[in-house]
C-alpha positions in Angstrom: 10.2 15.6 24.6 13.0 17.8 23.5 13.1 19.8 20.5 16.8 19.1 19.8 16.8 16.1 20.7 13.9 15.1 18.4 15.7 17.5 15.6 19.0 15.1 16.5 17.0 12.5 16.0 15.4 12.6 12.9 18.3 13.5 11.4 20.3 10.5 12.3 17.1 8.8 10.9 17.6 10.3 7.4 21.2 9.7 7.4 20.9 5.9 8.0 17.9 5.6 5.6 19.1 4.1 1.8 17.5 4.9 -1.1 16.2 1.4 -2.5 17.2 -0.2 -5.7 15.1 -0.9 -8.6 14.7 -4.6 -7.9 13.7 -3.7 -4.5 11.3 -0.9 -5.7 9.5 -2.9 -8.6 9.1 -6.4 -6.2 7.1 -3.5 -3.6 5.2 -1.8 -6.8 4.1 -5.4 -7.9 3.0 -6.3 -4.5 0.9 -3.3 -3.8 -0.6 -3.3 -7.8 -1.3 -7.3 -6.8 -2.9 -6.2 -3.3 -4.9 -3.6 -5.6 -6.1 -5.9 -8.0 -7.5 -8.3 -5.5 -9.5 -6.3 -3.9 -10.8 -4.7 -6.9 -11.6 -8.3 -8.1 -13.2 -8.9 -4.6 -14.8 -5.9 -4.7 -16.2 -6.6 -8.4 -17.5 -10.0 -7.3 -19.6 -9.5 -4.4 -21.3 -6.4 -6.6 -21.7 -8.8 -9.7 -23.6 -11.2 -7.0 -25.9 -8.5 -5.9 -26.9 -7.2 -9.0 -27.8 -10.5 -10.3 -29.5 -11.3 -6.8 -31.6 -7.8 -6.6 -32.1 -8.1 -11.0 -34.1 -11.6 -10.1 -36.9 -9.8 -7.6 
């Protein structure tokens, strides 16, 4: 756990990291707005059944 080391580190870490290109960076926005809508659509679903489920008593 040294300092300088972890400083040295990090640093090599930004230095290797590439910045993405926009083909990269639209294939991850679709997935996460996909992931998003799913379980929004999940979510909507299993409230739509209860409501109707608890409206019938």
């Amino acid at each position: 756990m040294n300092p300088r080391q972890t400083l040295k580190n990090m640093a090599n870490t930004v230095k290797m990291a590439k910045k993405s290109d926009r083909d990269d960076y639209m294939q991850h926005l679709r997935l996460a707005l996909l992931g998003i809508g799913c379980v929004g659509t999940i979510g909507f679903i299993i409230q739509f059944v209860f409501s109707v489920i608890t409206y019938g008593r």
